[in-house]
C-alpha angles and dihedrals in degrees: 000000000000118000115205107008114227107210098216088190152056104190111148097018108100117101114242093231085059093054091044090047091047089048083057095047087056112052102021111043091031096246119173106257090237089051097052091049101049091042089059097034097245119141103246095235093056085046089047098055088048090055093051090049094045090056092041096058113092094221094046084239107146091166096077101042114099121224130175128034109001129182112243132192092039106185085177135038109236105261091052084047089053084041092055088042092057100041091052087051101056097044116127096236086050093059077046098056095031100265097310110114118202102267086236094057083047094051097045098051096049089051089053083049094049087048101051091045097048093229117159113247126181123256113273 
């Protein structure tokens, strides 16, 4: 067992409005790439990639655009997925079997909520 944990990276830490701010830096008040992100504490290769995305969109909008770790495959958009969540959840067998549902009863009501809603699944 490890004693005193030693975190090696910093992946996912830094705050949006610092990239953002770095990204300004950048391109606006000529920084150096390197000096903006250790002033605002960014690893250069994550401001790098921001700057590159920020010159590639046709608009200029940075704000909108998503980075990082992203879901992929949605079947549902996130309120319908909160609205599946909460429905299984209340449901009377899950107060019976302390708040786990059978997978299949999972699966098949998400599949009746896909449906009435026309929403595209992959095939399974």
């Amino acid at each position: 067992m490890v004693r005193a944990y030693i975190k090696e990276t910093y992946s996912g830490t830094y705050s949006r409005q610092d990239k953002l701010n770095a990204v300004y830096d950048v391109i606006s008040k000529g920084i150096s790439l390197r000096k903006a992100a250790v002033e605002h504490h960014v690893n250069y290769n994550t401001l790098s990639r921001y700057i590159k995305a920020k010159k590639n969109s046709q608009d200029g909008a940075l704000e909108f655009q998503r980075f990082g770790y992203q879901k992929t495959h949605l079947v549902f958009p996130e309120d319908l997925e909160r609205q599946l969540v909460d429905s299984l959840l209340s449901v009377s067998a899950s107060k019976i079997f302390h708040g786990l549902v059978q997978m299949d009863e999972q699966r098949k009501t998400a599949d009746e909520l896909a449906v009435a809603d026309s929403l595209s699944m992959p095939a399974s």
